[in-house]
GURO-760904 format. One record per residue: x, y, z of N, C-alpha, C, O in turn; residue number from 1. Coordinates in nm, 2 decimals. Atoms other than C-alpha are relative to their C-alpha. Layout:
<nodes>
+--------+--------+--------+--------+--------+--------+--------+--------+--------+--------+--------+--------+-----+
|    n.x |    n.y |    n.z |   ca.x |   ca.y |   ca.z |    c.x |    c.y |    c.z |    o.x |    o.y |    o.z |   n |
+--------+--------+--------+--------+--------+--------+--------+--------+--------+--------+--------+--------+-----+
|      X |      Y |      Z |      X |      Y |      Z |      X |      Y |      Z |      X |      Y |      Z | NUM |
...
+--------+--------+--------+--------+--------+--------+--------+--------+--------+--------+--------+--------+-----+
</nodes>
This chain:
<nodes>
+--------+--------+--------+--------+--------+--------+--------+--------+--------+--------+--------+--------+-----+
|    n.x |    n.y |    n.z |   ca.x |   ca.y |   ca.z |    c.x |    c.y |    c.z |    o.x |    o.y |    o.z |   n |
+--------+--------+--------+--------+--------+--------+--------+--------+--------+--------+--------+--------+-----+
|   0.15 |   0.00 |  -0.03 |   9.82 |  14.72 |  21.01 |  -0.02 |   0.10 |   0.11 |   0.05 |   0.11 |   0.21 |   1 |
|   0.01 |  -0.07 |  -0.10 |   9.66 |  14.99 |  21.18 |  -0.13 |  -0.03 |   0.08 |  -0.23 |  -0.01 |   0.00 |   2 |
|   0.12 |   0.01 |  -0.07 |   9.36 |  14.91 |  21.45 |  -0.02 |   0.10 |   0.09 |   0.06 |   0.16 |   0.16 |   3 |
|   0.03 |  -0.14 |  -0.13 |   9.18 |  15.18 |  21.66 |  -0.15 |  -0.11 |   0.07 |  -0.18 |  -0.23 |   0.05 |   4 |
|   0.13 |  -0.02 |  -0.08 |   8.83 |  15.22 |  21.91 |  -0.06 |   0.14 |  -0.03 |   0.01 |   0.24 |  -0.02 |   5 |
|   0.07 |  -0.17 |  -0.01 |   8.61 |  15.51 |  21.87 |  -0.12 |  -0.03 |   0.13 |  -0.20 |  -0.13 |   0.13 |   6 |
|   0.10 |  -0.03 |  -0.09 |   8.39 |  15.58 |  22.17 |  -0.15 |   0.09 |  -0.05 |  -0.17 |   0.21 |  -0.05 |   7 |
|   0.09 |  -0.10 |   0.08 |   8.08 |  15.69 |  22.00 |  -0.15 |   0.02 |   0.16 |  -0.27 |   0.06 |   0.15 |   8 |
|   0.06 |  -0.11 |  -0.12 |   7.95 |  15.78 |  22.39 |   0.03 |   0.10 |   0.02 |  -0.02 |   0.15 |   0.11 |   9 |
|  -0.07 |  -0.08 |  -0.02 |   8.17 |  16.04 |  22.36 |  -0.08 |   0.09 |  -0.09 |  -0.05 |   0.21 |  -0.08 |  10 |
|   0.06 |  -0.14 |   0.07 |   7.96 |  16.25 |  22.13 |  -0.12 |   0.02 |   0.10 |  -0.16 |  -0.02 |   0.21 |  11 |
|   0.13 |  -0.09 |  -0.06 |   7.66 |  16.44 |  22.21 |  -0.14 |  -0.09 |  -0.02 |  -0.19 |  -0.15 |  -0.12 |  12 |
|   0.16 |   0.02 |   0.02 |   7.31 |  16.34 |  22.30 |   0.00 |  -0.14 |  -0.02 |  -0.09 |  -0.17 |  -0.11 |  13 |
|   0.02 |   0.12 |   0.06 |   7.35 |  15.95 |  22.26 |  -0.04 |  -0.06 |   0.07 |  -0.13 |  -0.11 |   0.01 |  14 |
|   0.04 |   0.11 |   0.00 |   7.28 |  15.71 |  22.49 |  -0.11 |   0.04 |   0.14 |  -0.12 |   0.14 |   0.21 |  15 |
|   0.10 |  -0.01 |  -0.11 |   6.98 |  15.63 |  22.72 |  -0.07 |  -0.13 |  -0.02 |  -0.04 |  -0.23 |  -0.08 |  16 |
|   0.08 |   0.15 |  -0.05 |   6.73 |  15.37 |  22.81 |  -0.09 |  -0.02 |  -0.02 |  -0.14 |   0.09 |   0.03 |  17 |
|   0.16 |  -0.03 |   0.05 |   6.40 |  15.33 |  22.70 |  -0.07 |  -0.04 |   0.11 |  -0.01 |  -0.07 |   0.21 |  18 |
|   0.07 |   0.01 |  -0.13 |   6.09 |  15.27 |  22.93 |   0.00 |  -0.18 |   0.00 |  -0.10 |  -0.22 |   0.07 |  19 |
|  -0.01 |   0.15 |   0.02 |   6.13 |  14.88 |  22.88 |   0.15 |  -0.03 |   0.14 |   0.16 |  -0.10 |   0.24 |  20 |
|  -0.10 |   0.05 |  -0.06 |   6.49 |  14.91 |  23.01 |   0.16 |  -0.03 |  -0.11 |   0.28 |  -0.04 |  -0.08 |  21 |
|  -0.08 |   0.02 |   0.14 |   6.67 |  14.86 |  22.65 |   0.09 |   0.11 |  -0.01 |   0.04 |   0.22 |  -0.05 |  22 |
|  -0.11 |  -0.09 |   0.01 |   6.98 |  15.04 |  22.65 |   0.02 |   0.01 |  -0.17 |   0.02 |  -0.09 |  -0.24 |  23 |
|  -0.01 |  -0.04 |   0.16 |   7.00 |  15.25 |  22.28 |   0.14 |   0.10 |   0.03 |   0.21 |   0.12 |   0.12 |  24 |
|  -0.09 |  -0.08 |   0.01 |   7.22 |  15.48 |  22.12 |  -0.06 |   0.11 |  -0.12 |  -0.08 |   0.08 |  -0.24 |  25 |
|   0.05 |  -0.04 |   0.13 |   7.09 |  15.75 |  21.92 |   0.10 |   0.18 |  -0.01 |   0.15 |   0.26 |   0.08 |  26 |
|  -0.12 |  -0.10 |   0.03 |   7.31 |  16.03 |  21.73 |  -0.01 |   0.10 |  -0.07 |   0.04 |   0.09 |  -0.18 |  27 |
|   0.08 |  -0.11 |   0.06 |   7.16 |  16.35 |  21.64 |   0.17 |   0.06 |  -0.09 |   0.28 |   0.08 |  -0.05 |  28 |
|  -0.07 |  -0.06 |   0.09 |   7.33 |  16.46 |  21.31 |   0.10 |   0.10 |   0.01 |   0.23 |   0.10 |   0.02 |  29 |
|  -0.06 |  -0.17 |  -0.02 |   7.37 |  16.84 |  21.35 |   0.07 |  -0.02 |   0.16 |   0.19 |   0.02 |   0.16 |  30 |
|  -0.05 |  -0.02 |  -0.13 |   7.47 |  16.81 |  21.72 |   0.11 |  -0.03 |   0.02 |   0.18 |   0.01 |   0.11 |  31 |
|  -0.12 |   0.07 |  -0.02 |   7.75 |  16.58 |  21.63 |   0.08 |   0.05 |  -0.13 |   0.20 |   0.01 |  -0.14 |  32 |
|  -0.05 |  -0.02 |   0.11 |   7.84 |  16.74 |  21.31 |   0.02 |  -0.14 |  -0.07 |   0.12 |  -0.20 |  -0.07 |  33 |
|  -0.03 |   0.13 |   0.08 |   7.80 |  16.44 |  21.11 |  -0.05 |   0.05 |  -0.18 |  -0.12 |   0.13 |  -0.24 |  34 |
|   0.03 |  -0.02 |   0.16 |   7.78 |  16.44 |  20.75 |  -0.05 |  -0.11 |  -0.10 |   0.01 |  -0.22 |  -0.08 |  35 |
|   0.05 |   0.14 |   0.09 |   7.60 |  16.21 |  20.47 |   0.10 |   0.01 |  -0.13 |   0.11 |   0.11 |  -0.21 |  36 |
|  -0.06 |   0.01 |   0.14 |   7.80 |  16.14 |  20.19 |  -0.09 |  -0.09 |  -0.10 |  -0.20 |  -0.12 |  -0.07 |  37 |
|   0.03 |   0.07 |   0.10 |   7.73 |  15.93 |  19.86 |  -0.05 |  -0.18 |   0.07 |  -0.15 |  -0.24 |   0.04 |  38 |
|   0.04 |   0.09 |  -0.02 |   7.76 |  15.62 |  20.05 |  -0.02 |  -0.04 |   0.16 |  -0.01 |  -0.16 |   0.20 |  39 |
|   0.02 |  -0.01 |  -0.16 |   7.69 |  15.70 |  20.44 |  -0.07 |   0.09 |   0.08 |  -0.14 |   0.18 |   0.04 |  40 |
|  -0.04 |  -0.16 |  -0.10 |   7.68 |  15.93 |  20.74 |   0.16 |  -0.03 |   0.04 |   0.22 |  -0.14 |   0.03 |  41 |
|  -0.16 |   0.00 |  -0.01 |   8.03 |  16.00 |  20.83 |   0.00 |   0.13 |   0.13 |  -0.08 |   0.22 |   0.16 |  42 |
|  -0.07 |  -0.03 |  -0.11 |   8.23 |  16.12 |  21.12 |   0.18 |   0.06 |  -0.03 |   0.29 |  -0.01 |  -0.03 |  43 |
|  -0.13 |  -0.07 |   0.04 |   8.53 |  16.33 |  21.04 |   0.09 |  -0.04 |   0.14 |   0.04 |  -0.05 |   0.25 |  44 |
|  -0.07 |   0.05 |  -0.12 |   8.82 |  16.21 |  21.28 |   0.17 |   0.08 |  -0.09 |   0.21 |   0.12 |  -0.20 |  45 |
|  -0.14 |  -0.05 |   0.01 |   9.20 |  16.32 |  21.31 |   0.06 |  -0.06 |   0.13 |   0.01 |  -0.07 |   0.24 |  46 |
|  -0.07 |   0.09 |  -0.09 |   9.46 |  16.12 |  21.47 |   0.15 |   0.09 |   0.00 |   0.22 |   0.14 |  -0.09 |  47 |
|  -0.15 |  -0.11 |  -0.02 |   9.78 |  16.30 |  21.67 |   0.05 |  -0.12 |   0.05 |   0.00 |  -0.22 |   0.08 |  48 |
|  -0.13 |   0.12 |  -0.05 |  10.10 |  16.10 |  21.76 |  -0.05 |   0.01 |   0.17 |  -0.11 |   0.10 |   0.23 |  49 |
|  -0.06 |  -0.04 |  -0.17 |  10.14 |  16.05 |  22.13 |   0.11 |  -0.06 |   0.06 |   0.14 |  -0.17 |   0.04 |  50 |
|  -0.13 |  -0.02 |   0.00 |  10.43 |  16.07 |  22.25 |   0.04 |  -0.13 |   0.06 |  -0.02 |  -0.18 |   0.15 |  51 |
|  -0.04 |   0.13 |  -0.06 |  10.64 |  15.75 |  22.31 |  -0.01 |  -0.01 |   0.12 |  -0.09 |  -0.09 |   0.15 |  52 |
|  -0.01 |   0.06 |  -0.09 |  10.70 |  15.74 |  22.64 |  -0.18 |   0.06 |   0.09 |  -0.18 |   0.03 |   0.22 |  53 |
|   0.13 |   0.00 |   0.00 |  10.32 |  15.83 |  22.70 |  -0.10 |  -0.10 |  -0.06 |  -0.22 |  -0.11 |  -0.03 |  54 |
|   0.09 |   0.14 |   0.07 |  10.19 |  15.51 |  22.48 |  -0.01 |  -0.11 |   0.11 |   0.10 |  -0.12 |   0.18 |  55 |
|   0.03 |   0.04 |  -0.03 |  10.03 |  15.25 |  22.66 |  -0.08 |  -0.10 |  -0.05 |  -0.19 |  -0.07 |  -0.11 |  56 |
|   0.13 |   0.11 |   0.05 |   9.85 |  14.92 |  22.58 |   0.04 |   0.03 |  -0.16 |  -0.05 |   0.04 |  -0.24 |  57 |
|   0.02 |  -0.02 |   0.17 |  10.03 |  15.00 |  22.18 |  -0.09 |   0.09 |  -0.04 |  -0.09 |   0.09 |  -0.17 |  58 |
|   0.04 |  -0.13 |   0.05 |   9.85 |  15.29 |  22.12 |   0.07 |   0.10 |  -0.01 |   0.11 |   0.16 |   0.09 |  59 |
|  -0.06 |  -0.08 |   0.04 |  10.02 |  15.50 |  21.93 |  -0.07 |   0.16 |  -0.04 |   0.01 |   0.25 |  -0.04 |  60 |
|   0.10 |  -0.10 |   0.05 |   9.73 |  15.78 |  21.82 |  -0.11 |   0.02 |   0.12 |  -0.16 |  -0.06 |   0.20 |  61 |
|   0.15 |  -0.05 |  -0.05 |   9.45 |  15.96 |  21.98 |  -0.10 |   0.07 |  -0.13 |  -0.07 |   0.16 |  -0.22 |  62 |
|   0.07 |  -0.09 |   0.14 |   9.16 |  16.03 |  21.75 |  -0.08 |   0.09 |   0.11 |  -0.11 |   0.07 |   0.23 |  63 |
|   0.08 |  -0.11 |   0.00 |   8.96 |  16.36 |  21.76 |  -0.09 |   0.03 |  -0.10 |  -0.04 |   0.01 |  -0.21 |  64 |
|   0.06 |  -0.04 |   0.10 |   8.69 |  16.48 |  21.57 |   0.07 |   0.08 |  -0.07 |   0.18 |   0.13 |  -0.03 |  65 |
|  -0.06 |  -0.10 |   0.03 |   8.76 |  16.69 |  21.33 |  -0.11 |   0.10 |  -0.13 |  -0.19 |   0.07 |  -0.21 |  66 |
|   0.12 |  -0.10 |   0.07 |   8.56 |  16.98 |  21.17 |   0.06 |   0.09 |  -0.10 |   0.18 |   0.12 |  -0.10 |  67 |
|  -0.09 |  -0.10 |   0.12 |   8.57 |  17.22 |  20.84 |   0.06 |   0.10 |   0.08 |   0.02 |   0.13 |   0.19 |  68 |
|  -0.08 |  -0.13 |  -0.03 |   8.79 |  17.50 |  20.88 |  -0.08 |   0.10 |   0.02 |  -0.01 |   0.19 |   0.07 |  69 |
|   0.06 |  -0.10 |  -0.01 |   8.51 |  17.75 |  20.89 |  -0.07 |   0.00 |   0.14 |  -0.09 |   0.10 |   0.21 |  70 |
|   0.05 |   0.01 |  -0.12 |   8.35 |  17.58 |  21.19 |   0.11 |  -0.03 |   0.15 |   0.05 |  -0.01 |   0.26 |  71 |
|  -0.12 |   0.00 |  -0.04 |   8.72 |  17.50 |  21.39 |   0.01 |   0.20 |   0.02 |   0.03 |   0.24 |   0.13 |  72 |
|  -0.04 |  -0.12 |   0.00 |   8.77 |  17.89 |  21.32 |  -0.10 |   0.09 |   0.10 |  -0.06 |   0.18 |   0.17 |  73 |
|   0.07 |  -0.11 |  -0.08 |   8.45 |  18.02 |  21.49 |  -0.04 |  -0.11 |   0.13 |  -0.15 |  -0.15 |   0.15 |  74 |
|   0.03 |   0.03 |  -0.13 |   8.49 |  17.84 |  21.81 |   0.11 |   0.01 |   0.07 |   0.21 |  -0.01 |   0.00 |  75 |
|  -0.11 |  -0.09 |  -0.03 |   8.71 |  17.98 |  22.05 |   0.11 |  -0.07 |   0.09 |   0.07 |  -0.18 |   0.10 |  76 |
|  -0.10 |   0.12 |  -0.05 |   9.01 |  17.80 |  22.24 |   0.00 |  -0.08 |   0.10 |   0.08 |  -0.17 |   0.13 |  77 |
|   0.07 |   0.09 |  -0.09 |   8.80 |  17.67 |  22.52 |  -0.01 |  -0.11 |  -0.06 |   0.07 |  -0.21 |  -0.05 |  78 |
|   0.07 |   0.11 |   0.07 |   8.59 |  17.49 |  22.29 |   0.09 |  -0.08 |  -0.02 |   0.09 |  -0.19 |   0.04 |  79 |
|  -0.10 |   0.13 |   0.06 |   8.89 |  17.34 |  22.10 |   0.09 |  -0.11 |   0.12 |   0.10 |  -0.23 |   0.14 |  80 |
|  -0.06 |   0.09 |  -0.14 |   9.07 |  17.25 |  22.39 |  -0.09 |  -0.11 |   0.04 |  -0.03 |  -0.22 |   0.03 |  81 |
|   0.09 |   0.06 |  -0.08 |   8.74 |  17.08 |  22.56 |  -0.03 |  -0.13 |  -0.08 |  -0.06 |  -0.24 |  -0.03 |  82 |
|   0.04 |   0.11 |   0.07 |   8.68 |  16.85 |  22.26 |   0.04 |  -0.14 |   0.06 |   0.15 |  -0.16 |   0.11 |  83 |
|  -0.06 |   0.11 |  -0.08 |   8.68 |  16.50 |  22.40 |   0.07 |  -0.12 |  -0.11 |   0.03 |  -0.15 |  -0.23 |  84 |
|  -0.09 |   0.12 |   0.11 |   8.95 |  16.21 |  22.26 |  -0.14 |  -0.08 |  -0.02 |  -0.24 |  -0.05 |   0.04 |  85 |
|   0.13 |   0.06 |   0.06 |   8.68 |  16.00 |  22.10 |   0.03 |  -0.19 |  -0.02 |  -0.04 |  -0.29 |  -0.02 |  86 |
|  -0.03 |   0.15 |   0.03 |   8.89 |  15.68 |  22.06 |   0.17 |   0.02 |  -0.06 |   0.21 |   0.12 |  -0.10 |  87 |
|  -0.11 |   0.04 |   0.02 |   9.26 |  15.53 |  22.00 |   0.07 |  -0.05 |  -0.11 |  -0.02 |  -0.12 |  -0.18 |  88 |
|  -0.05 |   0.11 |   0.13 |   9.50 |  15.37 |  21.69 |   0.14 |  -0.07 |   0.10 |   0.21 |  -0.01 |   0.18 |  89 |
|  -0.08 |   0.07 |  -0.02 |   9.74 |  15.12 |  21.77 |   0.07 |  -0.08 |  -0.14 |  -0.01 |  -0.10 |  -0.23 |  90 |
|  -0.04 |   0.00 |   0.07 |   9.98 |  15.01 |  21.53 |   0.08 |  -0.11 |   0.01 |   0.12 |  -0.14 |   0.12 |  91 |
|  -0.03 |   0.19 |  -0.06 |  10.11 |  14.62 |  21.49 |   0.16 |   0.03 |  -0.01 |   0.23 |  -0.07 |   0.00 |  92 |
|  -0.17 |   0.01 |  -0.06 |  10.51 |  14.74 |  21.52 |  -0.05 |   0.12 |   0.06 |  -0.14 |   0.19 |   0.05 |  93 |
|  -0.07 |  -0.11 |  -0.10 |  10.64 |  14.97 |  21.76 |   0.07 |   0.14 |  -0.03 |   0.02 |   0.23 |   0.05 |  94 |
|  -0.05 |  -0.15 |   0.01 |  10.80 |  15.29 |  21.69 |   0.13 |  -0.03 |   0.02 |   0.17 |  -0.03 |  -0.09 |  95 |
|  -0.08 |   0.05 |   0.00 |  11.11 |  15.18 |  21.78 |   0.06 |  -0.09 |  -0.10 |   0.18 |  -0.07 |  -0.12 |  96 |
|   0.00 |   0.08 |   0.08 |  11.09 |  14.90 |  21.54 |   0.09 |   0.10 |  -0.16 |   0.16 |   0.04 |  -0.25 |  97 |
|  -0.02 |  -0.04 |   0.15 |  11.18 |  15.16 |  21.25 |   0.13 |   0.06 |   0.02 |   0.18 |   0.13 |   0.12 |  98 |
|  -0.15 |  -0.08 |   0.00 |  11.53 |  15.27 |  21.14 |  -0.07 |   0.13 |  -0.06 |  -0.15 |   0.15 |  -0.16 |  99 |
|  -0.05 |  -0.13 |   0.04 |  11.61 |  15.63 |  21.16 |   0.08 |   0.05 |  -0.03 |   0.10 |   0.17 |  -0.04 | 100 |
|  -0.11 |  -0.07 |   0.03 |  11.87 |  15.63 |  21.07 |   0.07 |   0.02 |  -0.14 |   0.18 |   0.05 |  -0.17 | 101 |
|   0.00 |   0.02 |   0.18 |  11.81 |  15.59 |  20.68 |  -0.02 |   0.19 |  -0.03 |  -0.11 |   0.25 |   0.02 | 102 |
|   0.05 |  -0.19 |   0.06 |  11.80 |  16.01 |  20.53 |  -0.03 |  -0.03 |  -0.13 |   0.05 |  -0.04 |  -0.23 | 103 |
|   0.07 |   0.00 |   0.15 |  11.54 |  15.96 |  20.24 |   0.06 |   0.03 |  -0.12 |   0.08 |  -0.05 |  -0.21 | 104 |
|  -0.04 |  -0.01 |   0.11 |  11.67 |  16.21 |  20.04 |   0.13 |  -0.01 |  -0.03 |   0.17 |   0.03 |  -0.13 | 105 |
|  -0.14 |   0.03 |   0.07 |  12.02 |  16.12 |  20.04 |   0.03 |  -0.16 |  -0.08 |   0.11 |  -0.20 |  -0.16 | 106 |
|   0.03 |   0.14 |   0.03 |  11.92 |  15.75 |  19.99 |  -0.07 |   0.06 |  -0.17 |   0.00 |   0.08 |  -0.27 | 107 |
|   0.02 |  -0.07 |   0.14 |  11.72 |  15.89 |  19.69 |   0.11 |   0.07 |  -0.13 |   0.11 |   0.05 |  -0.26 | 108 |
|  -0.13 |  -0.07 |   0.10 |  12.03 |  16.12 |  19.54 |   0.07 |  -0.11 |  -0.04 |   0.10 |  -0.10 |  -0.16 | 109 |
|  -0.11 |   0.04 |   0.03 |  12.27 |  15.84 |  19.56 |  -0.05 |  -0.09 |  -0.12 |   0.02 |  -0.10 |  -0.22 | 110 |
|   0.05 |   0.06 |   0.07 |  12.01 |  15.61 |  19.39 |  -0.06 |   0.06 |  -0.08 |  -0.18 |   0.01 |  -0.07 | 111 |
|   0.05 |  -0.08 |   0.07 |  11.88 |  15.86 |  19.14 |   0.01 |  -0.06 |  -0.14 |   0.08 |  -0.01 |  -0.22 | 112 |
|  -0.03 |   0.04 |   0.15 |  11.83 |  15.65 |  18.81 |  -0.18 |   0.07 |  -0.07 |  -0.19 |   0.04 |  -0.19 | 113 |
|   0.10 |  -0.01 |   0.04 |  11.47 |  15.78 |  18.73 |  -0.02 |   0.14 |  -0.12 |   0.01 |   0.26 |  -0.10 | 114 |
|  -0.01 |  -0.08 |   0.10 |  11.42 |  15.94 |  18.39 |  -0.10 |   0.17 |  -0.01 |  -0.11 |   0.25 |  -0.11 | 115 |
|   0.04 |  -0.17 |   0.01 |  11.23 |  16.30 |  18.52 |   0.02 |   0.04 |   0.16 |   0.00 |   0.16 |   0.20 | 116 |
+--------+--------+--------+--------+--------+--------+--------+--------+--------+--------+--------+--------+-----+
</nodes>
C-alpha cells in the first residue's frame, strides 16, 4: 500500500479569508496548470525516490508537479529547480524489507517454461 499528502497551499493563488473571516481555498486553473478530463480537474504529479538515509517519518517519495514536455521545455532551470515539493508517499514496508539479492533475469532464464 502506498499513502501520500499533497499540500494544495503549495500552488499558486489559493488561500485567503473572506470578509466574514472564513478561511477558503480557491485554485485558478491556468495558474496551476490544471487540466479537466472526462471525469475531473486533475493535477499532474511525479514522485522521485528519496534517498534512504534521507527518509523520515516512512516517506519514501516527494511528489512534484509535473507538466507536458512542451511547457517543462520552455521554462528555464531556475524555474524548474524553484518548483515547490507539493506533498509526500510513504510506503507500508521499508526498503530494506526487499531482497536484492534475487537477479530477475537470471531467475527468469533458469525458469523459462513459457511458450513465446
Amino acid at each position: 500500500m502506498i499513502t501520500g499528502k499533497i499540500n494544495l497551499g503549495a500552488l499558486k493563488y489559493v488561500n485567503f479569508t473572506t470578509k466574514k473571516g472564513a478561511k477558503c481555498m480557491l485554485i485558478p486553473f491556468d495558474a496551476n496548470n490544471l487540466f479537466a478530463g472526462e471525469k475531473g480537474i486533475y493535477l499532474g504529479i511525479v514522485a522521485f525516490d528519496i534517498a534512504p538515509e534521507k527518509q523520515k517519518d516512512g516517506q519514501t517519495h516527494l511528489i512534484k508537479q509535473s507538466f507536458s514536455k512542451e511547457k517543462r521545455e520552455s521554462m528555464n532551470p531556475e524555474e524548474v529547480k524553484a518548483l515547490p515539493i507539493i506533498g509526500s508517499l510513504s510506503t507500508s514496508f521499508a526498503a530494506k524489507d526487499i531482497n536484492n539479492n534475487v537477479d530477475p533475469k537470471k531467475e527468469f532464464e533458469e525458469n523459462d517454461d513459457l511458450p513465446f
